[in-house]
C-alpha positions in Angstrom: -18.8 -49.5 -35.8 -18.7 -45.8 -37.2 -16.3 -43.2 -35.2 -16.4 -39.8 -36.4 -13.6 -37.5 -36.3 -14.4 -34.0 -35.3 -10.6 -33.0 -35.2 -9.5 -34.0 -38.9 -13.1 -34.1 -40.1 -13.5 -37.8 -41.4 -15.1 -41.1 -40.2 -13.8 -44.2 -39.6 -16.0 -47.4 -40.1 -14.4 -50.7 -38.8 -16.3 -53.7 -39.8 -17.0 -56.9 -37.8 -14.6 -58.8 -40.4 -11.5 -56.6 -39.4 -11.5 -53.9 -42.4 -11.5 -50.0 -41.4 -12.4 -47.3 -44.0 -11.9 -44.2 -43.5 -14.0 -41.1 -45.3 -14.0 -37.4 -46.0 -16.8 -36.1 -43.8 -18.3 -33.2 -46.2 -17.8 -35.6 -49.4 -18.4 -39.1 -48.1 -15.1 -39.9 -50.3 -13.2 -43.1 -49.2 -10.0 -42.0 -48.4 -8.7 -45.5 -46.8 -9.6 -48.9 -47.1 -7.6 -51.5 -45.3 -7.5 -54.7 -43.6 -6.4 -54.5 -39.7 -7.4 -57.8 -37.9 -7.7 -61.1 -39.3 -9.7 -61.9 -36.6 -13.1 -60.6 -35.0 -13.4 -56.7 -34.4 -15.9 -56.6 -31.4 -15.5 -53.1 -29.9 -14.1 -49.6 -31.2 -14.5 -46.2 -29.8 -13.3 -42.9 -30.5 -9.9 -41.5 -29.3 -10.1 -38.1 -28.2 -6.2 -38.1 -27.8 -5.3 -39.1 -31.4 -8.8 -37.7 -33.5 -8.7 -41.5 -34.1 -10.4 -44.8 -32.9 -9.2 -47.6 -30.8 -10.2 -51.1 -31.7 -9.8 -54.5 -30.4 -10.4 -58.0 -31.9 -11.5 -61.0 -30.7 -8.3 -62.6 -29.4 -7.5 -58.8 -27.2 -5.4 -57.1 -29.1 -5.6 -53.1 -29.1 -5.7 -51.8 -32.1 -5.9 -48.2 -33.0 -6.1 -46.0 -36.7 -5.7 -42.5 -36.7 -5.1 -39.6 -39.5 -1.4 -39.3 -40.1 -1.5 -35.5 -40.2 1.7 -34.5 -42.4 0.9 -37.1 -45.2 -3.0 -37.4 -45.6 -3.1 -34.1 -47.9 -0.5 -35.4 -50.4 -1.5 -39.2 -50.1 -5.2 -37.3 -51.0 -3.7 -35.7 -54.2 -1.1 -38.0 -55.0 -2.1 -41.8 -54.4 -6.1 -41.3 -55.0 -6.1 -41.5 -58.6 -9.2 -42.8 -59.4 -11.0 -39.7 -57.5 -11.7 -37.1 -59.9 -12.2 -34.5 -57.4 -9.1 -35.3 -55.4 -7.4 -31.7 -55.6 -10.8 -30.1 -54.2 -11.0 -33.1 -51.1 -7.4 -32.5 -50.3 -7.8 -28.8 -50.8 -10.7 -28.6 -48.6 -8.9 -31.0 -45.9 -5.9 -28.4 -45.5 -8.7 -25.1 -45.6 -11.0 -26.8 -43.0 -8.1 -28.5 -40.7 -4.9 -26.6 -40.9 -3.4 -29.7 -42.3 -0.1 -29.4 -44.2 0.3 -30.6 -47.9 -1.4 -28.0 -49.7 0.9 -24.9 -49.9 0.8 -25.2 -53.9 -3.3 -25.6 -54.2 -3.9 -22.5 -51.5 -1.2 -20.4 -54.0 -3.5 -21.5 -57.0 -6.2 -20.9 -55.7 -4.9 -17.2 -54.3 -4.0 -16.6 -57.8 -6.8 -17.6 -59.3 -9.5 -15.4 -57.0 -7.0 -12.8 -57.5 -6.4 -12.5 -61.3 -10.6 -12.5 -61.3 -10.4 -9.3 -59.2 -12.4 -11.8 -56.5 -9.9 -10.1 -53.7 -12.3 -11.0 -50.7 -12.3 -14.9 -51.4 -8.2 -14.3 -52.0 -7.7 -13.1 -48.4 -9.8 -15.9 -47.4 -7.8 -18.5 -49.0 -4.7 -16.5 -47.7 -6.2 -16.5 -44.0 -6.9 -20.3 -44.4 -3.7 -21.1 -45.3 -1.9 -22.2 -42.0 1.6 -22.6 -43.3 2.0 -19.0 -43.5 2.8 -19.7 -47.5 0.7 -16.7 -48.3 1.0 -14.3 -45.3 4.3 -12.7 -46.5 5.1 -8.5 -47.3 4.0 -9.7 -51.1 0.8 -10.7 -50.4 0.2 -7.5 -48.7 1.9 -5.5 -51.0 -0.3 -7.2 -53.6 -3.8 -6.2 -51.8 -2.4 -2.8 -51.1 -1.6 -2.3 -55.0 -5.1 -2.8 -56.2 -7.1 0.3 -56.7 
């Protein structure tokens, strides 16, 4: 079955055999691949409460997957190797969902619209950026000493 996350913006896909996958919505990048149930997977639906889906196998047991917020933007840029574009899925996971993770890539990328004289696209990155990283007196100061 295929639940889609509208809250973390990814989709899990449990199969019949007991595997769930989990994938970036906007790049259709695995993220997760795991086995949950050694036995029959016969129902799943979407959990509103967790952005997650609840599962259960053949013998009744409830199982349920879910985006573990404060670690899926590092595990992204850290454990995903063999993903080329990992900085710009984890990147875009942070900008699109508020998650933490990503203080150093939103700087980067500040710096990087900034030093190009691209200052609209630099206060959106600083806007995006939920952990307040680049909403400081500097930042400001910064904008206000362009002429």
């Amino acid at each position: 079955s295929q639940d889609t996350s509208e809250k973390h913006g990814v989709v899990f896909v449990v199969t019949k055999a007991g595997f769930a996958f989990m994938f970036d919505v906007a790049t259709a990048t695995m993220l997760v691949r795991t086995r949950v149930s050694q036995d029959t997977i016969f129902i799943s639906t979407y959990s509103p409460k967790t952005g997650g889906c609840i599962f259960v196998n053949r013998k009744g047991a409830v199982i349920s997957a879910a985006v573990n917020e404060p670690a899926i933007v590092s595990y992204v840029m850290n454990q995903l190797v063999q993903l080329p574009n990992r900085q710009d899925v984890a990147f875009n996971l942070a900008r699109r969902f508020g998650l933490p993770g990503a203080d150093e890539l939103f700087t980067r990328q500040f710096s990087h619209y900034f030093a190009s004289g691209d200052y609209k696209n630099a206060a959106l990155v600083a806007a995006q950026c939920k952990s307040g990283v680049l909403r400081t007196p500097q930042t400001i100061q910064q904008f206000k000493s362009v002429q």
